[in-house]
TORKOL-874989 format. One record per residue: x, y, z negated of N, C-alpha, C in turn; residue in three letters. Coordinates in steps of 0.02 Angstrom, whole numbers. Example, Ala and Ser with C-alpha at 12.3 -4.5 7.8 and 13.67 -1.06 7.14 Angstrom:
! TORKOL-874989
[[660, -284, -390], [615, -225, -390], [660, -165, -390], ALA]
[[642, -112, -354], [684, -53, -357], [645, 2, -394], SER]
***
This chain:
! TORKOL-874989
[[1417, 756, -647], [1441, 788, -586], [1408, 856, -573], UNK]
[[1377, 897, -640], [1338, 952, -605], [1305, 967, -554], UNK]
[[1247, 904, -572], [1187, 926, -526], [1144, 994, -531], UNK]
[[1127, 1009, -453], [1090, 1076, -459], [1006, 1054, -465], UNK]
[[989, 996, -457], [928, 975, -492], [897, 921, -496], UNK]
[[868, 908, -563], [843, 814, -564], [799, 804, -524], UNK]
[[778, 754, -508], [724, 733, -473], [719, 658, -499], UNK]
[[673, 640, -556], [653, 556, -568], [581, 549, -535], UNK]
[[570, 472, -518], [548, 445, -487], [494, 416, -551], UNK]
[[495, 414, -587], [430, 375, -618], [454, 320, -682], UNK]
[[513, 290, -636], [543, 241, -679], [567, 256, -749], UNK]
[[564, 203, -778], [573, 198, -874], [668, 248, -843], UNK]
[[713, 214, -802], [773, 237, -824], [816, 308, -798], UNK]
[[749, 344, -782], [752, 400, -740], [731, 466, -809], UNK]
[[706, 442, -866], [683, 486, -928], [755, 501, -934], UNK]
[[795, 494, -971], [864, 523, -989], [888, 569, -939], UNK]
[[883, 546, -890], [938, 608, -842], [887, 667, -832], UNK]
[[807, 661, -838], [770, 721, -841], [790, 746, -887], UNK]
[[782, 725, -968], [783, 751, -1026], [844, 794, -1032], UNK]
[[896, 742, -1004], [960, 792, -997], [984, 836, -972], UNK]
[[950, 840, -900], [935, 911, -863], [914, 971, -890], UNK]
[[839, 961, -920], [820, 997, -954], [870, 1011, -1020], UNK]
[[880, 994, -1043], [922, 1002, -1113], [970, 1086, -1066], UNK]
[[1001, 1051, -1008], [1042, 1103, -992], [1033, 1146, -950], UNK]
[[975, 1140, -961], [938, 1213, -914], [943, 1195, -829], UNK]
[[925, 1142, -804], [949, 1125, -750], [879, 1089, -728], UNK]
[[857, 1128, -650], [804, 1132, -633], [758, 1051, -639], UNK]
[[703, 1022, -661], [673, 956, -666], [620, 964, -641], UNK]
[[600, 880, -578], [550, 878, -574], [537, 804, -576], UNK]
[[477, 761, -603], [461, 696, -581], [420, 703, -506], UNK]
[[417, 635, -478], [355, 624, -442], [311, 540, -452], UNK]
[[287, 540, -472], [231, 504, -492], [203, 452, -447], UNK]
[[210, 401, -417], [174, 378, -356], [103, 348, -378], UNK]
[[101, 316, -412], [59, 300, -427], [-8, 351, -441], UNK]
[[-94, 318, -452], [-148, 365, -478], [-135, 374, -527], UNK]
[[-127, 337, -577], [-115, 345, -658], [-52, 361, -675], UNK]
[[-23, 407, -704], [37, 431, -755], [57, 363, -784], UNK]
[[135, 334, -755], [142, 287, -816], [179, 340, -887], UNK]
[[196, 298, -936], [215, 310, -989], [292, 350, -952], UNK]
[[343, 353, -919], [393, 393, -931], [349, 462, -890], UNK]
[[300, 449, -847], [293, 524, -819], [271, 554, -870], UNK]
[[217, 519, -922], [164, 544, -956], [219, 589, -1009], UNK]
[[262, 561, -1038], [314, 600, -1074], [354, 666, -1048], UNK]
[[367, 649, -980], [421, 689, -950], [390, 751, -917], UNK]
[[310, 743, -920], [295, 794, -884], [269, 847, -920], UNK]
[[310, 842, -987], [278, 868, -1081], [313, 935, -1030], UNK]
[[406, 926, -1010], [461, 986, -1012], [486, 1004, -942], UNK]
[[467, 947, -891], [502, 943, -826], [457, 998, -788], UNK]
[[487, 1041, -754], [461, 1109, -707], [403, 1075, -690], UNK]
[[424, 1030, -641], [343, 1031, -597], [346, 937, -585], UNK]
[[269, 915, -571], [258, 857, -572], [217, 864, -522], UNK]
[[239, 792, -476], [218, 807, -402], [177, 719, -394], UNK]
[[111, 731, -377], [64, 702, -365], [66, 667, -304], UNK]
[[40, 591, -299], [10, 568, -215], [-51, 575, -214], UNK]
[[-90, 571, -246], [-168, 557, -268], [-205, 640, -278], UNK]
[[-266, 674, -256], [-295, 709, -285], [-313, 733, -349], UNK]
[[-356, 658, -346], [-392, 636, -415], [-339, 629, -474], UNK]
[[-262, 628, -453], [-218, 619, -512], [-177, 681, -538], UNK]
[[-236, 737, -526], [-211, 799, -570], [-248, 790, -617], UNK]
[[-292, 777, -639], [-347, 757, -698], [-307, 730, -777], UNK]
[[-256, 692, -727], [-224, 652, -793], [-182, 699, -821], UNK]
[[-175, 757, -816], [-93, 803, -842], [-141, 857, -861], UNK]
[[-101, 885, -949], [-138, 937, -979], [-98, 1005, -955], UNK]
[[-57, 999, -931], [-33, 1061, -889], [-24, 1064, -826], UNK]
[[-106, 1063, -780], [-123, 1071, -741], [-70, 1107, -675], UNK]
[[-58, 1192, -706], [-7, 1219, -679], [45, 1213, -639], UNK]
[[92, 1152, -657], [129, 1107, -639], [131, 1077, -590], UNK]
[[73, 1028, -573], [58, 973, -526], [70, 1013, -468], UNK]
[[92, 958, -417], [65, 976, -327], [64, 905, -312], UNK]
[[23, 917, -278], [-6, 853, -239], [26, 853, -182], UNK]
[[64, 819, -164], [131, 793, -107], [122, 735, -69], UNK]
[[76, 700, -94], [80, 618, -63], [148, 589, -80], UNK]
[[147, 546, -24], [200, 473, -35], [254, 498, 26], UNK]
[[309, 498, 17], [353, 491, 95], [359, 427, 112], UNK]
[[340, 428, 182], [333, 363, 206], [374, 358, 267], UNK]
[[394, 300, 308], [416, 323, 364], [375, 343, 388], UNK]
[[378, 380, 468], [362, 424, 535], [307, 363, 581], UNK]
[[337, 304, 585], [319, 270, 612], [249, 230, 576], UNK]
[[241, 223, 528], [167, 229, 481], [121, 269, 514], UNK]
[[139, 322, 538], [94, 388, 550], [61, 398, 621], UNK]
[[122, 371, 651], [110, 388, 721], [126, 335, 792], UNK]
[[132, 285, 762], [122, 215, 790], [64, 202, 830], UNK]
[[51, 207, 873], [-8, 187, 912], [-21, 131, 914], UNK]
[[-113, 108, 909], [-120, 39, 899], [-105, -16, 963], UNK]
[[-131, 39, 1034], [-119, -6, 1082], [-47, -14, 1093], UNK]
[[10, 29, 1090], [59, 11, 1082], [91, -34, 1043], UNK]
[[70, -44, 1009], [88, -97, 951], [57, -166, 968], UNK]
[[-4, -185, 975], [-21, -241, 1021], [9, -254, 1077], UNK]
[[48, -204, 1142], [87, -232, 1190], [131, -263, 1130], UNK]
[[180, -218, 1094], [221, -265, 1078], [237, -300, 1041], UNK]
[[182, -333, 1016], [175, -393, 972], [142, -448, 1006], UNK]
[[118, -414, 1081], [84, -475, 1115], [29, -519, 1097], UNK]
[[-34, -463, 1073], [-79, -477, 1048], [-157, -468, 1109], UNK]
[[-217, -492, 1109], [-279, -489, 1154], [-308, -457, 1110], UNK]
[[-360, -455, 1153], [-421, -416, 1137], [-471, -445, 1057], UNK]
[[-451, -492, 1038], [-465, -518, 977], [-458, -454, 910], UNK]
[[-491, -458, 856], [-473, -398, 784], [-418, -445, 747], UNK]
[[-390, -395, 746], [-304, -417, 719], [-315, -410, 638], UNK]
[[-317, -464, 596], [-289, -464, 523], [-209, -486, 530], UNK]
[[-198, -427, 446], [-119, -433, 428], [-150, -440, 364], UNK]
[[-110, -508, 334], [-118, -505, 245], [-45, -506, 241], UNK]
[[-16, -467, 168], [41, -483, 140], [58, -458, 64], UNK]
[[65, -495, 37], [58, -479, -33], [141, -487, -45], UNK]
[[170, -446, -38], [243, -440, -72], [292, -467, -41], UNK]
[[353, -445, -64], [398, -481, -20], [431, -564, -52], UNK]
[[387, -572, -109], [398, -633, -145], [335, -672, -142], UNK]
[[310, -640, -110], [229, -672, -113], [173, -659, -177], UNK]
[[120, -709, -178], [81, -721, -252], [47, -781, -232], UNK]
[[49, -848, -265], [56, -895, -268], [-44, -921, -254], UNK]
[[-90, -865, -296], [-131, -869, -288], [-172, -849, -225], UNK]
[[-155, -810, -189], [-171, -767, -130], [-154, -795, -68], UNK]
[[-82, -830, -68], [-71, -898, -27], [-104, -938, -26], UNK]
[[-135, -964, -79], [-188, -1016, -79], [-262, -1009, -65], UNK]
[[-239, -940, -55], [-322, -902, -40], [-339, -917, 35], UNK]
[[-258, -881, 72], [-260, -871, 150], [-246, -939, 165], UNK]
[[-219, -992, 158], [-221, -1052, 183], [-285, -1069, 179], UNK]
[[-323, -1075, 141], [-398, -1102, 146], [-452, -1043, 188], UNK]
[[-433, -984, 185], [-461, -944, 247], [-443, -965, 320], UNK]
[[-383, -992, 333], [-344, -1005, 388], [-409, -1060, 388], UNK]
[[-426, -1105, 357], [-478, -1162, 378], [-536, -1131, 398], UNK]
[[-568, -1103, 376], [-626, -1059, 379], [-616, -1023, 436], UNK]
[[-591, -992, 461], [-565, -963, 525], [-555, -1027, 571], UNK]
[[-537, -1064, 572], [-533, -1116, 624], [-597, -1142, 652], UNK]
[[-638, -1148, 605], [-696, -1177, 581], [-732, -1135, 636], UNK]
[[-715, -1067, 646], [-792, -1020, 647], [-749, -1016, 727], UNK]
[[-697, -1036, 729], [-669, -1042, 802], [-624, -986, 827], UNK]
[[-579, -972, 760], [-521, -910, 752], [-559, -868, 815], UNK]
[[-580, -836, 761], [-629, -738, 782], [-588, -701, 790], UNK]
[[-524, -705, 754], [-476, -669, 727], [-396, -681, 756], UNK]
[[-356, -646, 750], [-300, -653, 755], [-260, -647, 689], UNK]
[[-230, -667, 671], [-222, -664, 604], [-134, -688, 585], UNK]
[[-109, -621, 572], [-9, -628, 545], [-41, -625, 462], UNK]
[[4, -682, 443], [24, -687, 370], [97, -676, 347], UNK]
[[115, -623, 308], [187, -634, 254], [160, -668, 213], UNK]
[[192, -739, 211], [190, -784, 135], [245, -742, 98], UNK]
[[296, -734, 116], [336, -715, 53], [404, -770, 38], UNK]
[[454, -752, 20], [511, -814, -5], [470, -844, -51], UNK]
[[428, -849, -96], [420, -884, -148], [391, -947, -120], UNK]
[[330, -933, -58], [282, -961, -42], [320, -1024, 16], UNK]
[[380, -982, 65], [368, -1015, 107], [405, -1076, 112], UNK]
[[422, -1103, 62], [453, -1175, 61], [397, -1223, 39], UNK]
[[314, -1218, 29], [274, -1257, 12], [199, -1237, 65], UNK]
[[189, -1177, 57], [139, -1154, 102], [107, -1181, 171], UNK]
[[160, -1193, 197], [163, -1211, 243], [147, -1276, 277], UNK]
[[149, -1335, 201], [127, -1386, 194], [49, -1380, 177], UNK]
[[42, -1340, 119], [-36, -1350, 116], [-78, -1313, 173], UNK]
[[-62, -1281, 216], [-118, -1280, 278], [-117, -1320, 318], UNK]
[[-67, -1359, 325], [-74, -1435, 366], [-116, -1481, 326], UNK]
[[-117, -1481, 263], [-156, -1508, 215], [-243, -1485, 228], UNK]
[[-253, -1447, 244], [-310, -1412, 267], [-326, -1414, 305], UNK]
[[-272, -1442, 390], [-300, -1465, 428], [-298, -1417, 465], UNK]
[[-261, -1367, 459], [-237, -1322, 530], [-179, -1325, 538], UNK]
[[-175, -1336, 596], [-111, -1346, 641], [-85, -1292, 675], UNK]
[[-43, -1236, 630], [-42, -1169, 671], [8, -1169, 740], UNK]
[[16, -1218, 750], [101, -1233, 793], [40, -1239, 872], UNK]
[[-30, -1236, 856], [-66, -1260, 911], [-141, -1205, 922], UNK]
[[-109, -1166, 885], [-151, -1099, 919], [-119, -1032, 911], UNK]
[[-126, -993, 954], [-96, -929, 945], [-136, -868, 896], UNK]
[[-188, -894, 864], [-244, -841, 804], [-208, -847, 756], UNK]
[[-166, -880, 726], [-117, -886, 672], [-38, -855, 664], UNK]
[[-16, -821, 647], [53, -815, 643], [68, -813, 575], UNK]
[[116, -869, 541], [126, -840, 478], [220, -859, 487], UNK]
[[232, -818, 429], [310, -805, 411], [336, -774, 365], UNK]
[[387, -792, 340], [405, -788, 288], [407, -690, 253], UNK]
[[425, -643, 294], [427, -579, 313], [413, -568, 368], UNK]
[[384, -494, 367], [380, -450, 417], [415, -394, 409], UNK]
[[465, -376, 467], [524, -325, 468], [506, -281, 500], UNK]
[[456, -283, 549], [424, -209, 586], [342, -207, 563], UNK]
[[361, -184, 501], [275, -188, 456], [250, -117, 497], UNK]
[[271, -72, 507], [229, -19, 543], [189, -21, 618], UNK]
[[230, -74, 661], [188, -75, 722], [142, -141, 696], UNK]
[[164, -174, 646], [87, -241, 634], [49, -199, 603], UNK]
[[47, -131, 549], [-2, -131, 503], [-41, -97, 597], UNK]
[[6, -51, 637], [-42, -11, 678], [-94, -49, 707], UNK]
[[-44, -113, 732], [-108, -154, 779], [-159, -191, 728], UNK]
[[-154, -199, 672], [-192, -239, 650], [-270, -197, 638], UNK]
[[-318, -226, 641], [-393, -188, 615], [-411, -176, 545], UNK]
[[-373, -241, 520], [-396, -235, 432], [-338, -259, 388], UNK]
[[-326, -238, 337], [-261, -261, 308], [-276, -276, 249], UNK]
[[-266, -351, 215], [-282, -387, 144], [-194, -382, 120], UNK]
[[-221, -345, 60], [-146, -327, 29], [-177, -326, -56], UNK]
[[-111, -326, -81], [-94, -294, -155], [-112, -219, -146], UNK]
[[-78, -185, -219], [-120, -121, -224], [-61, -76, -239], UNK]
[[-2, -77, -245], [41, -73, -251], [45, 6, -224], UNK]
[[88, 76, -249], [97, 114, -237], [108, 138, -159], UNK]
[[179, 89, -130], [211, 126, -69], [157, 87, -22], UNK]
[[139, 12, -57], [61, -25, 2], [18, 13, 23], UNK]
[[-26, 69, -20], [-56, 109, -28], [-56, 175, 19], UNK]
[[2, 192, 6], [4, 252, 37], [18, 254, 121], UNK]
[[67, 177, 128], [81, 146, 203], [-3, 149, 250], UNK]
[[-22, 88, 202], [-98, 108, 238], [-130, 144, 248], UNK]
[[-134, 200, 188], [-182, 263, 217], [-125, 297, 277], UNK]
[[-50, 298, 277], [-15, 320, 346], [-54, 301, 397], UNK]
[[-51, 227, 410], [-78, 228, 463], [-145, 219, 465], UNK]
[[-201, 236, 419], [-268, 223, 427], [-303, 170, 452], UNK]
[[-268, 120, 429], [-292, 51, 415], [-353, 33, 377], UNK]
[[-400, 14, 402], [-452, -8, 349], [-431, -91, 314], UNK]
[[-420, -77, 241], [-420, -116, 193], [-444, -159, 130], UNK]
[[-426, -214, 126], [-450, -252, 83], [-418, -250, 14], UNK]
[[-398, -227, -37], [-356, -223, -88], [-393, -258, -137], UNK]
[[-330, -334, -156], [-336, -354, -214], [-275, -341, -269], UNK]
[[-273, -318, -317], [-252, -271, -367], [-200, -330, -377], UNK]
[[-142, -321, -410], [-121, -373, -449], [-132, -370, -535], UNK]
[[-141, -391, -544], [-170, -435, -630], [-112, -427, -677], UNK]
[[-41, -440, -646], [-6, -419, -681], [57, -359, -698], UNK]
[[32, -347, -677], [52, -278, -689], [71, -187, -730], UNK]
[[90, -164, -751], [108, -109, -844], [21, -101, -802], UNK]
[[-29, -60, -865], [-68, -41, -871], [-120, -36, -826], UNK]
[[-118, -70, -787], [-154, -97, -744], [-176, -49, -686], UNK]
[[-112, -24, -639], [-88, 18, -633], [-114, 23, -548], UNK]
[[-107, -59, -519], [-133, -77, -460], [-209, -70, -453], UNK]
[[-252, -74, -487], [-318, -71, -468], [-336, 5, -468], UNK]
[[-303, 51, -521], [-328, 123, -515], [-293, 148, -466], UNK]
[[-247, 143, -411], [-230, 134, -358], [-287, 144, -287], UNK]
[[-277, 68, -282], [-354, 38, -251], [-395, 68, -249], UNK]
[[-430, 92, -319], [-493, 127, -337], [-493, 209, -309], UNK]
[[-427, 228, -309], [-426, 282, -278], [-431, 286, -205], UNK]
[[-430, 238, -160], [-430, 242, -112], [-506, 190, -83], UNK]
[[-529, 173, -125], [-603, 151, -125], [-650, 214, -150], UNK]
[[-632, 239, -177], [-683, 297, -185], [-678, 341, -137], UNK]
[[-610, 348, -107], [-631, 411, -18], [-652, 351, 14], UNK]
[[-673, 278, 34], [-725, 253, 48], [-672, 211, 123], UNK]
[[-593, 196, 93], [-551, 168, 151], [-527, 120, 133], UNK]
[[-562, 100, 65], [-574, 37, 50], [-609, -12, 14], UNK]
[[-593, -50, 24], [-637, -98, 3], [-591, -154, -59], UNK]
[[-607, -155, -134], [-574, -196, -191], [-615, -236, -200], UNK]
[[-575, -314, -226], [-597, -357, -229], [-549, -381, -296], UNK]
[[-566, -386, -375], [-510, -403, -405], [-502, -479, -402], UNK]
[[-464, -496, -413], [-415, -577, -415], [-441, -625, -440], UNK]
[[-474, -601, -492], [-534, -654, -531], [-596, -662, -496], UNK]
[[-627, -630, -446], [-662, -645, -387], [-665, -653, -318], UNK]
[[-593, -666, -323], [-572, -680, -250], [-564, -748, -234], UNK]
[[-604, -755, -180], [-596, -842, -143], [-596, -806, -67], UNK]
[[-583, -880, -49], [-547, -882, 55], [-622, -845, 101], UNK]
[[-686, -879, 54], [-764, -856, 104], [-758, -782, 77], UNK]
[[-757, -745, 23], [-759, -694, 6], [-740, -642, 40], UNK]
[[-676, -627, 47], [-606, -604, 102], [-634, -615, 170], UNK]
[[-644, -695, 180], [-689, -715, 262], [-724, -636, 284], UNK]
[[-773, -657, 233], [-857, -621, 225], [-826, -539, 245], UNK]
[[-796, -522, 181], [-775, -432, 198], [-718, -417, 269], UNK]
[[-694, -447, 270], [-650, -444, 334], [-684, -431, 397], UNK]
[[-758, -486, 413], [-789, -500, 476], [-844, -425, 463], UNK]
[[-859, -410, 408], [-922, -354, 387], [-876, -281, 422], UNK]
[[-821, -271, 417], [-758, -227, 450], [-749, -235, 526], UNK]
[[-713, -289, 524], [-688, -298, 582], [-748, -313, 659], UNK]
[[-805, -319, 627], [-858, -326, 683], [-910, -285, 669], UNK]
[[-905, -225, 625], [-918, -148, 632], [-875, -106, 637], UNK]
[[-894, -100, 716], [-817, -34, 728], [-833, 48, 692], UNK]
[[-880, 49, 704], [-935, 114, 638], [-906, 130, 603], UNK]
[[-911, 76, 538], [-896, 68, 474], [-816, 62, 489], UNK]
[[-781, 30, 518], [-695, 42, 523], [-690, 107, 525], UNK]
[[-720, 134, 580], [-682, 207, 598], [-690, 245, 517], UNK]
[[-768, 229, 504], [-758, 286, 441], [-692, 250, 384], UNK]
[[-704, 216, 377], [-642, 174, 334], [-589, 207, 351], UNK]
[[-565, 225, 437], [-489, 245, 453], [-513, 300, 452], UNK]
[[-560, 361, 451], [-551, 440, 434], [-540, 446, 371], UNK]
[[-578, 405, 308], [-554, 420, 253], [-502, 406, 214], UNK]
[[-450, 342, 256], [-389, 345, 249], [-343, 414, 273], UNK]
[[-357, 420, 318], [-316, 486, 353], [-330, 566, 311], UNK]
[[-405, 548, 274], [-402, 611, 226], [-346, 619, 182], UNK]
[[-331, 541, 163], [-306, 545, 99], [-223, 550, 97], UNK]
[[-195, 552, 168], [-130, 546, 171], [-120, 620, 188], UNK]
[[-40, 643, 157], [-5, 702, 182], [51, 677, 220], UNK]
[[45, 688, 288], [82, 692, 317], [164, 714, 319], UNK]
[[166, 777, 302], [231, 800, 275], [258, 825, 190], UNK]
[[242, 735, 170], [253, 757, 84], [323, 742, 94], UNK]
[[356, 720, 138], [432, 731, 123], [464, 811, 122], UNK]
[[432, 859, 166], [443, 910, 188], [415, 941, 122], UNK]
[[370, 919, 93], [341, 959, 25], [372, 964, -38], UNK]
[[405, 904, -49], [443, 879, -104], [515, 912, -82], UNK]
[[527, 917, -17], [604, 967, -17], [587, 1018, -21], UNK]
[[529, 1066, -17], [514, 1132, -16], [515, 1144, -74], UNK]
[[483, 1115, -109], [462, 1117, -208], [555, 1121, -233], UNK]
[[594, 1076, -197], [641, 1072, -254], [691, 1143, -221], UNK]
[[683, 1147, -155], [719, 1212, -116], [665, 1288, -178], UNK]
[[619, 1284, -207], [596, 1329, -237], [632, 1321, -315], UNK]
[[618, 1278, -339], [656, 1279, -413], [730, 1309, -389], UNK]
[[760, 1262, -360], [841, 1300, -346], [841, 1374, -336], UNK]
[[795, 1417, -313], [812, 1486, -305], [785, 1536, -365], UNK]
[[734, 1479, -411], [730, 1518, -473], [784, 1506, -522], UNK]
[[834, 1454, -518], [874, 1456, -547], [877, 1393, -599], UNK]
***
C-alpha cells in the first residue's frame, strides 16, 4: 500500500517489512523495548535509519551509536499522573501500605504458590498490609483452593483482595506502595510511569534471558529491588516488601529513581523521530 515509513517493533515478524522498506528506499525505524537487543533488532539495526531505545544503558549494545535515541516506552497518561490518594478513594483503601502482585495475565504457577503462602504469613503477623492479587486465568480455577488450604479465609478480611484480573491497573499500581511483578518490558516501564517501588522477579523462561536484564536495569538506578525465581520463597518477598513498605526513606528514593528513568513524552518522541525521517525523504 505505499507506506511513507516502517516502523517494527522488535518482533521476529516485523524483519521483512523493515528489510523491505529499506530495499525501497523507504524511510525505517525499529524500537526496541526491551534493555537487551533481541536478535531481529540486533540484525535490523545493521540498515534501518534510526533505532529508538527505552533504557539509557541500552545504547551500549549498538555499534552504530549515531542512530540510537533513547525514547522510553509509550505508556498510557494515566501511569503518569494518577494520584495515589486519589486512587485509594477509589479503590476504597485505609491507611494500611498497599501491595499489588501480578504476574501476567495468565499467571505463573510458581509465584501463585508463592503469594498464597505469603497470604499466610501476612495473616500471621496480623495483615500489616493490604494486599490485591492478579492470579491470572491459569491460576484462578485452583488458587483459590490452596489458600483456604493454608488457612486464610479471604472472604473474612478486607487485607486481601485477589482476582482473576485487574482492568484499572493504573489507579492500583498508583495506590499501591510496592509492586511484586515479572520483568517484562511494558511491566517495567508502567512502573517506573508511575514510580512505584518494586520487587521484580524475572521470568526464567524467557528468549535470552531478556526479563532479568530488564529488572537489572532498573535495579541499578536503585527503583528496584530483584529477586530471581530460584530464590524466591513467601518469607523472602514477606522480608523485602516490609524493609520498603515500612521505610518511607528508602521508598521515596526507590520512587525518584523510578521517575529518573521514565520519559514522559516518548510517544511525542517516537512521532517526532518518524515526522523527521519523512521530511528527509
Amino acid at each position: 500500500f505505499k507506506p511513507d515509513i516502517v516502523v517494527g517493533t522488535g518482533g521476529f515478524a516485523s524483519f521483512q517489512a523493515l528489510r523491505a522498506g529499506y530495499s525501497l528506499g523507504i524511510p525505517t525505524c525499529v524500537h526496541e523495548s526491551n534493555a537487551m537487543p533481541g536478535l531481529t533488532t540486533k540484525m535490523a539495526a545493521k540498515f534501518v535509519d534510526k533505532v529508538l531505545v527505552c533504557f539509557h544503558e541500552s545504547v551500549q549494545h549498538y555499534p552504530n551509536k549515531e542512530k540510537v535515541e533513547i525514547v522510553g516506552m509509550p505508556v498510557r497518561r494515566e501511569f503518569i499522573y494518577t494520584k495515589k490518594q486519589d486512587a485509594r478513594r477509589e479503590l476504597g483503601l485505609d491507611h494500611r501500605p498497599v501491595i499489588l502482585s501480578a504476574f501476567g495475565s495468565q499467571g505463573a504457577k510458581v509465584m501463585n504458590e508463592a503469594m498464597a503462602e505469603m497470604f499466610r504469613i501476612e495473616q500471621d503477623a496480623g495483615f500489616p498490609f493490604q494486599h490485591i492479587h492478579a492470579v491470572g486465568a491459569y491460576g484462578w480455577s485452583w488458587m483459590p483452593g490452596l489458600v483456604k488450604e493454608k488457612g486464610v479465609d479471604i472472604n473474612c478480611t478486607d487485607a486481601i483482595r485477589m482476582q482473576e484480573y485487574i482492568y484499572n491497573m493504573p489507579s492500583v499500581m498508583a495506590a499501591a506502595d510496592v509492586v511484586i511483578s515479572r520483568a517484562g518490558a511494558s511491566t517495567c516501564n508502567e512502573i517506573a510511569a508511575s514510580g512505584t517501588p518494586c520487587i521484580l522477579i524475572p521470568s526464567p523462561n524467557v528468549t535470552d534471558n531478556h526479563q532479568e536484564k530488564n529488572a537489572r536495569a532498573l535495579e541499578r538506578g536503585g527503583g528496584a529491588v530483584v529477586v530471581l525465581e530460584k530464590d524466591c520463597t513467601a518469607q523472602r518477598i514477606y522480608d523485602e516488601v516490609k524493609a520498603i513498605a515500612e521505610h518511607p526513606e528508602r521508598a521515596l528514593q526507590m520512587q525518584r529513581a523510578l521517575q529518573q528513568e521514565v520519559i514522559v513524552d516518548s510517544a511525542e518522541r517516537v512521532c517526532g523521530i518518524m515526522e523527521e525521517l519523512l521530511k528527509r525523504g
